[in-house]
N, C-alpha and C positions, 0 to 999 in steps of 0.2 A: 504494500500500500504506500501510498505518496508521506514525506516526511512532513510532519506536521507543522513545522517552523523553517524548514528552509526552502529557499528560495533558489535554489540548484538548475531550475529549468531555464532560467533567463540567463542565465551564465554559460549553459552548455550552449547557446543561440549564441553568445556572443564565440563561441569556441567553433560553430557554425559558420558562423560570417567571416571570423577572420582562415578555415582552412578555405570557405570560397573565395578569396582573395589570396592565397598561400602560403598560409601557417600563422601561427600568433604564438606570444608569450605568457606564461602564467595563467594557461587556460587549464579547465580540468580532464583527467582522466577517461576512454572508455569504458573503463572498466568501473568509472562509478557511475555509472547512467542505473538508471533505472527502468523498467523495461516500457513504462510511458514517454521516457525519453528520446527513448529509439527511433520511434516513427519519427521524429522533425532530424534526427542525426541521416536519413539516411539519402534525404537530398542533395545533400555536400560531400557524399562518401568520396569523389572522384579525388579532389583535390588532397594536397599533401599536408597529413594530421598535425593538427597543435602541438606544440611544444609544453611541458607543464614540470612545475618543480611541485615537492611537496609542502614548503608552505604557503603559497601561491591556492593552493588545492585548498588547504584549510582554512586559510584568509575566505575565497568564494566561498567554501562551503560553510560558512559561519554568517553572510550575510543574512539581513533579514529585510524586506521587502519595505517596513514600513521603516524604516532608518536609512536604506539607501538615495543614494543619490547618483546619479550616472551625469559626469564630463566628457563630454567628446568632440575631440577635434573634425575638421570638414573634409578638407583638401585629401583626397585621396585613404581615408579613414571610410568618412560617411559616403564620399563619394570612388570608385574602385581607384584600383595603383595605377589603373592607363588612365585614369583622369582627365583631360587638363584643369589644374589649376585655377582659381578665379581670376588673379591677376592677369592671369595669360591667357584665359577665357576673353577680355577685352582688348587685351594688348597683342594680340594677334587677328582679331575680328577685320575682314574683309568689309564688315560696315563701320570701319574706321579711315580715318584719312590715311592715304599712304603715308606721307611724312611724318604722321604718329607712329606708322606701323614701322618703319627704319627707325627712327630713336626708341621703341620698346624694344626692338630685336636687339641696336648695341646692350642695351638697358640686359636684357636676358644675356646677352654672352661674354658681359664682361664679369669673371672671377671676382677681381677687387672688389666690386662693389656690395657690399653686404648691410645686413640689420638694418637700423633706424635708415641710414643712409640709400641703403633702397627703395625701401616703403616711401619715401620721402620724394625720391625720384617719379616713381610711377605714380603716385596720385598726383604728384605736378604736372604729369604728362596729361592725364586724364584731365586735368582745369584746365590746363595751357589749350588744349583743343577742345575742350567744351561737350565733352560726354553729357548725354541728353536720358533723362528716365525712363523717353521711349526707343531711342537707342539700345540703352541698356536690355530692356524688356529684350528687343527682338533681338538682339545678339544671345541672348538666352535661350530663346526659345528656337535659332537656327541652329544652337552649338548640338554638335553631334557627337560628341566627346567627351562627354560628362553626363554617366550614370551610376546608378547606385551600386554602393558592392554588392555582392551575393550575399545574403538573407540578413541586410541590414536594416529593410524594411521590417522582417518578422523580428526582431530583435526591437528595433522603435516600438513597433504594434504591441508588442508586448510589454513592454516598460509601463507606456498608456495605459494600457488595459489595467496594470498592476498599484498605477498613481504613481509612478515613481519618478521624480522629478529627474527631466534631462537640461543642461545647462551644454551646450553648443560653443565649445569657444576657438575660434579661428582667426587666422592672421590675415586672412580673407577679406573679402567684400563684402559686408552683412545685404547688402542691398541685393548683389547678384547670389546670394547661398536663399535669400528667403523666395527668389523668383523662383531658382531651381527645384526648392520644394515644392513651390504651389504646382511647376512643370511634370513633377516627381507624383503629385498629389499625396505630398508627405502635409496632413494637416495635424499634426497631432498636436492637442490644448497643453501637455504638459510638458511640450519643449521651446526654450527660449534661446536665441541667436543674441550671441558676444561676439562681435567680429567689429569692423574698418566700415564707420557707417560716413555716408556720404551728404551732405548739406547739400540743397538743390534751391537754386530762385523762384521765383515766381512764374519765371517763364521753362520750369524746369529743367535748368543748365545747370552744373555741378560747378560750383563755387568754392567749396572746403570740403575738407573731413573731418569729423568730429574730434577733438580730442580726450582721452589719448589715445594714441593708435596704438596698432598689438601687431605685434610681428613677433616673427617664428622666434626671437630670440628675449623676449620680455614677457612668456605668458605665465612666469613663476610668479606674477603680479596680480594674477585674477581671482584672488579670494579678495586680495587687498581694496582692488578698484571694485569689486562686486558684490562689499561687505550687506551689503542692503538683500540682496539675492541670498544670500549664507544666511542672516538673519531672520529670514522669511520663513526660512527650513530649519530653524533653529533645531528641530526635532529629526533632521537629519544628521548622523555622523559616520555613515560609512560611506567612503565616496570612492566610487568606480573612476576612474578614470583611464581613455581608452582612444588610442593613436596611431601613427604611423611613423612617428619620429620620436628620438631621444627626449629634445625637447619639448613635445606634449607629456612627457611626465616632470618635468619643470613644476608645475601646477603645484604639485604635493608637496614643494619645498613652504610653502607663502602659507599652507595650512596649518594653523597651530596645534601642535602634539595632543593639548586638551578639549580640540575641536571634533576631533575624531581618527579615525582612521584610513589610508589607503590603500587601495588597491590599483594596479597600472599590470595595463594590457596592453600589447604592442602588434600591432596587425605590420605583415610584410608586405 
């Protein structure tokens, strides 16, 4: 019979999603499924199995549903590892000017340029030519490169289902992540978009970006900036958190030891 307290099913989904994308760290065992488990493990069978330690195994298998909280980043996480990117979702769009599209390209190929100093670049790019919200929309909605991983949906659906608060945090474009869900028709009530949100005029031209910005290299900041969201869940302290890069486990550093606990997953 099913375990009375734990919440094991939503963790092997995420052990799901990340072998349909392939392989993940700190996922659980098959040999602890349960035999109601099975059925949803047996869609992903193809792909190459999770990786898993054993504390990792008993961290998951210790959660409980009404204390969790799930963080997760966008960029090739939420969305699969052949991706494109958000930034390069517009910074490569054919419904862009060409002479934007040459300075994103140097922008993309040059090494040096990194952190703050990028992010700082490509949203100047994006004002300097006057990125539009209906623009933006249909570059969205023509990108043919940017879909979900395999059974990330059923992992979201399920969190929703569950109430378990998902917090979205990317280095991304919050403007172009919440089109692609509605594209996606990911509408779920209990997940909220932290990302690179963009100021638009009247006449709907992109004029700024909100500060602060979040880039791949400052998101050990997001408890800090997002004390008011932490707060809200005060009754949450196990918090999932779940990526595609080193620095999406950043996050855990900014949380205080007597806030709660984490757990960090790593999709390939």
């Amino acid at each position: 019979r099913r375990p009375p307290n734990m919440f094991a099913r939503s963790w092997r989904v995420v052990a799901m999603a990340a072998a349909g994308g392939g392989g993940a760290a700190a996922a659980v065992s098959s040999a602890s499924l349960w035999p109601w488990q099975r059925e949803e493990e047996e869609r992903y069978t193809e792909a190459k199995p999770p990786i898993f330690n054993n504390s990792a195994r008993e961290k998951i298998e210790g959660l409980r549903k009404d204390r969790m909280m799930a963080i997760i980043d966008f960029d090739r996480t939420i969305s699969s590892k052949e991706s494109v990117e958000c930034h390069h979702m517009v910074g490569t769009s054919h419904l862009m000017p060409e002479e934007f599209l040459q300075k994103f390209t140097i922008l993309i190929d040059n090494p040096k340029i990194t952190g703050k100093a990028w992010w700082e670049l490509a949203h100047g790019l994006m004002i300097e030519y006057g990125l539009t919200k209906n623009q933006l929309t249909e570059i969205v909605e023509t990108e043919r490169h940017c879909v979900p991983r395999p059974g990330m949906k059923d992992l979201l659906d399920l969190l929703e289902k569950e109430q378990i608060p998902v917090l979205v945090v990317s280095a991304g474009l919050q403007d172009a992540i919440e089109r692609v869900f509605r594209k996606w028709g990911f509408r779920h009530k209990n997940t909220t978009v932290v990302s690179n949100v963009m100021i638009f005029d009247d006449e709907g031209k992109i004029k700024d970006f909100a500060e602060p910005q979040i880039t791949s290299r400052n998101k050990r900041l997001t408890y800090e900036r997002n004390i008011h969201y932490f707060d809200h869940h005060i009754d949450r302290n196990q918090f999932v958190i779940i990526g595609d890069s080193p620095r999406d486990a950043d996050i855990k550093a900014d949380i205080p030891i007597e806030r709660g606990s984490c757990v960090t997953i790593g999709f390939n």
